[in-house]
C-alpha positions as CSV (number, residue, x, y, z in Angstrom):
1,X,158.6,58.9,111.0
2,X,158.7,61.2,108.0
3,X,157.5,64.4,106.9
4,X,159.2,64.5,103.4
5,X,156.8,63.5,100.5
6,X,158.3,60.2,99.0
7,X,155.9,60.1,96.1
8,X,155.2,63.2,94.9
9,X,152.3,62.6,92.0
10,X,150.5,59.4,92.1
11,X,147.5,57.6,90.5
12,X,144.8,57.0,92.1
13,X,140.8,55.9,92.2
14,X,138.2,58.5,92.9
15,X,136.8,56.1,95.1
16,X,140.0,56.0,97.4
17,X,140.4,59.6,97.7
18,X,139.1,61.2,100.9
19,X,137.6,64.2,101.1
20,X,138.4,67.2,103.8
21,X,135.2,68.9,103.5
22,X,131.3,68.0,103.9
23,X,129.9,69.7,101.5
24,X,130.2,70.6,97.8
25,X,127.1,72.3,95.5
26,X,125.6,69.2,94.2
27,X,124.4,71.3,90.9
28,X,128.2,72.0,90.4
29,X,128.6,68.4,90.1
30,X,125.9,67.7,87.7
31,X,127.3,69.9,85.7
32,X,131.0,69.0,85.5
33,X,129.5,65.6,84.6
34,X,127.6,66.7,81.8
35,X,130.9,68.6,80.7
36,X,132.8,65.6,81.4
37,X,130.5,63.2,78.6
38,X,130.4,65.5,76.2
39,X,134.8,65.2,75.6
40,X,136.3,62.9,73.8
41,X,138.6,60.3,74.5
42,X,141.5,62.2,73.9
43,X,140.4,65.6,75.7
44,X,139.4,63.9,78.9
45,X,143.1,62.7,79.1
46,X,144.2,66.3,78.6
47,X,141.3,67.4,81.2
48,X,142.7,65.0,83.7
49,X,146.5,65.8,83.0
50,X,145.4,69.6,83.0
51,X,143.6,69.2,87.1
52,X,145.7,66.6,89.1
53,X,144.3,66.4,92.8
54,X,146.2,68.5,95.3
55,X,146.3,66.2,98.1
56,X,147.9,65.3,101.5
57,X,149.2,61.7,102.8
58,X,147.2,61.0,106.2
59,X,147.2,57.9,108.8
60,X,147.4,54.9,107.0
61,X,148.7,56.4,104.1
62,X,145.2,57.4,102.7
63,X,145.3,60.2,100.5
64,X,143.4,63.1,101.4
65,X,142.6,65.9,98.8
66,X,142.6,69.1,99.6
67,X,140.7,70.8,96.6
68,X,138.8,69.9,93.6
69,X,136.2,68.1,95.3
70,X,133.2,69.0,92.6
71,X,135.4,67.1,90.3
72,X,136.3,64.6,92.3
73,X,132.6,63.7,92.6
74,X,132.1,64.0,89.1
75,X,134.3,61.6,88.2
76,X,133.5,59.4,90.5
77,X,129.9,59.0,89.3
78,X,131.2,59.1,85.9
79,X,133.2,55.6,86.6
80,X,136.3,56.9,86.0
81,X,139.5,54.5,87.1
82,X,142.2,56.9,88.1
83,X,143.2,61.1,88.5
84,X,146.6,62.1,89.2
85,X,146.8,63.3,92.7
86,X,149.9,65.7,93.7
87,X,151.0,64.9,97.2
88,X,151.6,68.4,99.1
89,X,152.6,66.7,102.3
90,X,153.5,63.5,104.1
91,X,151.7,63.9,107.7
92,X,150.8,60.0,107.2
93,X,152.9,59.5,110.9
94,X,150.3,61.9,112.8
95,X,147.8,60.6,115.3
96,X,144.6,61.4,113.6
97,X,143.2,63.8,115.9
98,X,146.7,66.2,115.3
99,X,146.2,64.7,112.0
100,X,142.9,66.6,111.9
101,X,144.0,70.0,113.9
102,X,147.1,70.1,112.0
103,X,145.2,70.2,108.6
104,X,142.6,72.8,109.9
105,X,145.5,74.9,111.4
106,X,147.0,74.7,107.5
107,X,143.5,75.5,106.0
108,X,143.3,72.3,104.2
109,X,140.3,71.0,106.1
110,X,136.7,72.2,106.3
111,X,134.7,70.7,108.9
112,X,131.5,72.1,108.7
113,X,127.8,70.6,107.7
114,X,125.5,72.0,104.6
115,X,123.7,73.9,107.0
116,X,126.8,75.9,108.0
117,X,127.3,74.2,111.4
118,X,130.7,73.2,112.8
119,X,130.7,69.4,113.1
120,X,133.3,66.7,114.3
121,X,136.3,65.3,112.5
122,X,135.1,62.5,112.5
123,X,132.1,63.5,110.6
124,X,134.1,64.6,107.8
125,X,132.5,61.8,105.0
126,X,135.4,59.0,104.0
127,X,134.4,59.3,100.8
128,X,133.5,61.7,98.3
129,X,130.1,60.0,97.2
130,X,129.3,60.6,101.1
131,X,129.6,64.8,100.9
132,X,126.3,66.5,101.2
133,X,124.9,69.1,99.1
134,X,124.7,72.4,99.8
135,X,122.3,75.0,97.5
136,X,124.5,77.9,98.8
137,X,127.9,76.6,97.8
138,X,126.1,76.6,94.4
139,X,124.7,79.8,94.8
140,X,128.2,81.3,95.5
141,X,129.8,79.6,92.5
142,X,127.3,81.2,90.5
143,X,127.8,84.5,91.3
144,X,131.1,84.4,91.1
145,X,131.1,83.2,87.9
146,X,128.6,85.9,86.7
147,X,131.1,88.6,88.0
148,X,129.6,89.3,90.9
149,X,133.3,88.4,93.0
150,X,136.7,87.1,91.7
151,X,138.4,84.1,92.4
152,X,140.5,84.4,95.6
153,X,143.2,82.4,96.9
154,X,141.4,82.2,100.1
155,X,141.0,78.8,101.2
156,X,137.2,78.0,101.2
157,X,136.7,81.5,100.3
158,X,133.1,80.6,98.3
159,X,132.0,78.9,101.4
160,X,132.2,82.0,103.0
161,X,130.5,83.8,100.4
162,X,128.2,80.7,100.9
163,X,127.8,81.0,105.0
164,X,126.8,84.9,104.1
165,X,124.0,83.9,101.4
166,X,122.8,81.6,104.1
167,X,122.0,83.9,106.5
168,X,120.3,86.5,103.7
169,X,118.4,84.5,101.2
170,X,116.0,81.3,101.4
171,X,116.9,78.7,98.6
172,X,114.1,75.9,98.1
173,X,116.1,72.5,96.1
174,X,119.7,72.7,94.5
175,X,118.0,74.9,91.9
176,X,119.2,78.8,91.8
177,X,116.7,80.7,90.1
178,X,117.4,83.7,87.7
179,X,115.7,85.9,90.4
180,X,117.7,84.3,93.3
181,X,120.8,84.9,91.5
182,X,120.2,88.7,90.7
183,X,119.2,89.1,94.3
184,X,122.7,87.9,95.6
185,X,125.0,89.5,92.4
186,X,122.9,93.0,94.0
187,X,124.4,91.6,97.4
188,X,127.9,91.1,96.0
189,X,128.3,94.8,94.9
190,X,126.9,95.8,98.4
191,X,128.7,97.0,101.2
192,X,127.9,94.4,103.1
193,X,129.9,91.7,101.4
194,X,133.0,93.9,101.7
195,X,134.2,91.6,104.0
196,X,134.7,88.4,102.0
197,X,137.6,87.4,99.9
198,X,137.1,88.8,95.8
199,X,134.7,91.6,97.0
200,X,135.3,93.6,94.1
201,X,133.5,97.0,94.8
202,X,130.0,98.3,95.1
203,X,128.1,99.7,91.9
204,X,127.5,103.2,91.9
């Protein structure tokens, strides 16, 4: 039994890397890909030495990431071989189910479906090609990165942002349109969203 981390930065496939949410914004993905084939040989080594993999050592000794899932996926479906993958902690010696509470308990896990619903552990996806899309992850990513919140520290603080679009606004596809993402900026600077992590201020 152990809880120290024995290797603290390792290589590993995409493929091999399991995921601790459900969802990402499949849009996201497409478009870290895109970014992804238009670098270089040398500047996707930098890119990959520049965003190594937090990640957790679970039963098994499986590596279980705790961020950077968009990425993840990206490279995945780009063929990529290997990412660098920072080991936080070693809770390899937990039963999975207290594997499971003690990573929700730290934040570190997500269980929940693209249609906002609480699921099982054991539906969490064992790999990354097996997360679901969700329009309103994407939706929140975008409006954060038209100003519309800042970046928070929050764990799975645009899934929040996500859970409120949700309940306000219908999305049709993985598409957000220029309308749709006005709509939910005007949202952002409400009163309403004061609530969620980044809210920064209504517009006078």
């Amino acid at each position: 039994m152990s809880s120290g981390v024995r290797h603290p930065l390792l290589s590993i496939a995409p493929s091999k890397l399991r995921p601790t949410q459900m969802t990402v914004g499949k849009a996201e993905v497409a478009e870290k890909r895109a970014d992804w084939e238009k670098l270089g040989k040398k500047k996707r080594k930098e890119l990959l030495a520049a965003h190594w993999f937090p990640g957790v050592l679970g039963p098994k000794q499986q590596v279980f990431i705790v961020d950077h899932h968009h990425l993840g996926l990206a490279l995945l479906e780009e063929g990529v071989k290997d990412v660098p993958v920072m080991i936080q902690r070693d809770f390899s010696w937990l039963e999975p189910d207290t594997f499971w509470r003690t990573m929700e308990f730290n934040r570190w896990a997500h269980p929940y479906d693209e249609h906002g619903q609480r699921q099982t552990y054991d539906s969490i996806p064992r790999s990354l090609n097996g997360l679901a899309d969700d329009p309103y992850r994407t939706l929140a990513a975008r409006v954060r990165m038209a100003g519309g919140y800042s970046k928070d520290a929050t764990p799975y603080s645009e899934f929040l942002w996500a859970e409120f679009y949700r309940r306000r606004m219908k999305l049709k596809g993985e598409r957000v349109t220029v309308k749709q993402l006005q709509d939910a900026l005007m949202l952002a600077h409400s009163h309403e969203t004061a609530y969620l992590p980044g809210w920064s201020g209504q517009i006078q």
